[in-house]
DRENKOL-312167 format. One line per field, with one value per residue: residue number from 1; residue in one letter; chain; x, y, z of N, C-alpha, C, O in turn. Coordinates in steps of 0.02 Angstrom, whole numbers, plus 32768, in hexadecimal, padded with zeros to 4 digits. Example, Ala and Ser with C-alpha at 12.3 -4.5 7.8 and 13.67 -1.06 7.14 Angstrom:
pos: [1,2]
code: [A,S]
unit: [A,A]
n_X: [8294,8282]
n_Y: [7EE4,7F90]
n_Z: [8186,8162]
ca_X: [8267,82AC]
ca_Y: [7F1F,7FCB]
ca_Z: [8186,8165]
c_X: [8294,8285]
c_Y: [7F5B,8002]
c_Z: [8186,818A]
o_X: [82C8,829E]
o_Y: [7F5A,8039]
o_Z: [81A7,8192]
# end
This chain:
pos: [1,2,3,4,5,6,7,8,9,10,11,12,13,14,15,16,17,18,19,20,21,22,23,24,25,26,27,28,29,30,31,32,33,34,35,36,37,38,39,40,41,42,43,44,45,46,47,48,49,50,51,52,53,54,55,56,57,58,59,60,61,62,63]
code: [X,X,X,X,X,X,X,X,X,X,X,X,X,X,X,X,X,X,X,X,X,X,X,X,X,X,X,X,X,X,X,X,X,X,X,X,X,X,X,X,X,X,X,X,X,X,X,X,X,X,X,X,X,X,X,X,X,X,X,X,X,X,X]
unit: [A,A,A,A,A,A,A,A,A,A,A,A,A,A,A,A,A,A,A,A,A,A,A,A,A,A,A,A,A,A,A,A,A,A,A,A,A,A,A,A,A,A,A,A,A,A,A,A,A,A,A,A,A,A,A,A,A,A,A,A,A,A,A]
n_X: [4B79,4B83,4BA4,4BE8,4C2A,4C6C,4CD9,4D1D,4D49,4DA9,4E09,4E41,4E7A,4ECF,4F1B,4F67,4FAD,4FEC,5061,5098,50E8,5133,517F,51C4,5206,5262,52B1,530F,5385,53C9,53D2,5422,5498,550D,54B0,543E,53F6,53CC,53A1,5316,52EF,52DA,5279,5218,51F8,51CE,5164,5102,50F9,50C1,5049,500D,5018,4FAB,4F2E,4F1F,4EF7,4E84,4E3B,4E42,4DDF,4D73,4D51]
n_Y: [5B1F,5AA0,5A68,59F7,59E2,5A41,5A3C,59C2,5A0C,5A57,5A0C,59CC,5A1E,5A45,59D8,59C1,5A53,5A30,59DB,5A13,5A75,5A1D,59F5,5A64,5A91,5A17,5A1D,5A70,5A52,5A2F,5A71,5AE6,5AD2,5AFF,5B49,5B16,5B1E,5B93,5BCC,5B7D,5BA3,5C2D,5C27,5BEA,5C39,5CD4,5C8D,5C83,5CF8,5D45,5CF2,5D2F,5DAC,5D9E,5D70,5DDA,5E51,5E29,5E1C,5EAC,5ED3,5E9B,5EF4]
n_Z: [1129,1194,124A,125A,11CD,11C0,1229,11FB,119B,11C9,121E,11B6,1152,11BB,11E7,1167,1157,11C2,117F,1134,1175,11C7,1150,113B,119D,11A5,1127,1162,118C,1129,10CC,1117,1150,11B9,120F,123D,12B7,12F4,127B,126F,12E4,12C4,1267,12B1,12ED,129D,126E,12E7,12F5,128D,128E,1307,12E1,1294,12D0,132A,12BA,129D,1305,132D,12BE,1301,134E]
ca_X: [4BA0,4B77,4BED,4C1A,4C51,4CAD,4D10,4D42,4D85,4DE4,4E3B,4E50,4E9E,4EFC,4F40,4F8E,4FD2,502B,5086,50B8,5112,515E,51B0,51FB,5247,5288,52E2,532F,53B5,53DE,53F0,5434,54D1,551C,5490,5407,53B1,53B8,5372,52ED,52CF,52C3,523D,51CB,51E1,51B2,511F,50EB,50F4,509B,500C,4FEA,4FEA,4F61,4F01,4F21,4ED5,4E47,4E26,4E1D,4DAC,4D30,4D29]
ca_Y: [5AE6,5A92,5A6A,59B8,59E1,5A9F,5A24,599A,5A2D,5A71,59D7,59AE,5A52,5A51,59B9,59D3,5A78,5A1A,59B6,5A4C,5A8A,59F6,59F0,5A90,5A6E,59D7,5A1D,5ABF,5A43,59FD,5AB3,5B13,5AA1,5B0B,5B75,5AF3,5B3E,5BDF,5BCD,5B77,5BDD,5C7C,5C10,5BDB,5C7A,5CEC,5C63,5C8B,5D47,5D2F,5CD6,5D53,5DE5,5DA3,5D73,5E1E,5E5E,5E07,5E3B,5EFE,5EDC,5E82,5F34]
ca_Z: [113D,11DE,126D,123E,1190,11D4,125E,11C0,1167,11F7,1233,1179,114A,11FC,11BE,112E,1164,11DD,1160,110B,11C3,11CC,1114,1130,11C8,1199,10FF,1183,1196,10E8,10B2,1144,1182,11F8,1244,1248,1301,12EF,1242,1282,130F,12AC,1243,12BE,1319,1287,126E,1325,12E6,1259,12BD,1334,12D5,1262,1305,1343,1298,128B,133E,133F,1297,130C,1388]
c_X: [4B91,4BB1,4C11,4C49,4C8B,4CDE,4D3F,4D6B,4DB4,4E1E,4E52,4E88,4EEF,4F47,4F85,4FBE,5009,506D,50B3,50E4,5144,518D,51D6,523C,5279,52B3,530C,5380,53E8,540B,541D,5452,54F0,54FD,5445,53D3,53A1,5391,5334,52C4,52A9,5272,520C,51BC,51B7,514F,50FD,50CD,50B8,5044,4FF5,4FEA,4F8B,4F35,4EFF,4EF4,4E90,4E1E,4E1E,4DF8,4D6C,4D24,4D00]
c_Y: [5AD8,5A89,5A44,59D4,5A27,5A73,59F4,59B8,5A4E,5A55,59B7,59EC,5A62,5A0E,59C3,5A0E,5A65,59F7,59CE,5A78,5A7D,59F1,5A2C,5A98,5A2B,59EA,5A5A,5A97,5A25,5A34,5AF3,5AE8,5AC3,5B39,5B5E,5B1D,5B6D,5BE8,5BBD,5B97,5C17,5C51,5C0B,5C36,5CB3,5CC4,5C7A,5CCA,5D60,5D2E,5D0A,5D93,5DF4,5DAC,5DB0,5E54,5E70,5E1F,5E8C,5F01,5ED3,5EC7,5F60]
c_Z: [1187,11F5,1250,120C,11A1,11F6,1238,11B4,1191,121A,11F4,1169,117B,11D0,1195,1136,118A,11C3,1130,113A,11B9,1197,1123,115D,11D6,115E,111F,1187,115B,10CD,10D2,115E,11BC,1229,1243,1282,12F9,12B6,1253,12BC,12F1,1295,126D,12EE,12ED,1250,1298,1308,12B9,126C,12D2,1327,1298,1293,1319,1309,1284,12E9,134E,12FA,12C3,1338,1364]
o_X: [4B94,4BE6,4C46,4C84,4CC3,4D18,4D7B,4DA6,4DE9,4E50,4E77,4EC3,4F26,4F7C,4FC0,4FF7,5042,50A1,50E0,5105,5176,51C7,5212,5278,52A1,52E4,532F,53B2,541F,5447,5433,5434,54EE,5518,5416,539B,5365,535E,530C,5287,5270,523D,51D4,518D,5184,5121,50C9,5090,508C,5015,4FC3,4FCA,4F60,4F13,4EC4,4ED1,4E72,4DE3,4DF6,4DE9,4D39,4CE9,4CE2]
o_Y: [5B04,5A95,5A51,59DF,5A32,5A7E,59F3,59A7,5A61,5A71,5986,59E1,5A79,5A14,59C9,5A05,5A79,59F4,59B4,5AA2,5A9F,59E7,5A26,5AA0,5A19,59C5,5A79,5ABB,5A0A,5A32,5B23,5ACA,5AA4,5B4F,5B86,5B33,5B7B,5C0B,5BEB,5BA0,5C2B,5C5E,5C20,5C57,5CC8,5CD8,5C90,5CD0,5D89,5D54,5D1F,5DBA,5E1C,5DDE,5DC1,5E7F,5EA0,5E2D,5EA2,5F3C,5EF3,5ED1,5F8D]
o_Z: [11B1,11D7,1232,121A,118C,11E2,1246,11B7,1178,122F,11F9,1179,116D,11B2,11A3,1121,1183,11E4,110F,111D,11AA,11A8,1117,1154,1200,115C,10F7,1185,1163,10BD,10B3,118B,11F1,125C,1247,1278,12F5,12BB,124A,12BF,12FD,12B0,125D,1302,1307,122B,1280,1304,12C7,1260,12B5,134A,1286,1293,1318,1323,126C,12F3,1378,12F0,12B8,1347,1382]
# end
């Protein structure tokens, strides 16, 4: 796969993932009436968490 088509599928993919973010935090409040923030907090926080231990992972594979 050359660059072009690797950078399509990465801003294509990016995309879409984003729209899948956004739906969930848009229903945190439909379903969670009286602890909307904090709900969402925890969420993006164990997102954050999430994130950086894959990166962290995938990084003492490359030593």
């Amino acid at each position: 796969m050359g660059l072009i088509p690797f950078l399509v599928t990465i801003f294509v993919l990016g995309f879409f993932m984003s729209l899948g973010k956004a739906a969930v935090f848009k229903h945190i409040p439909s379903t969670i009436r009286t602890m909307s923030a904090p709900s969402a907090a925890l969420l993006g926080w164990s997102a954050g968490l999430a994130d950086s231990s894959s990166r962290l992972r995938s990084e003492r594979s490359m030593i």
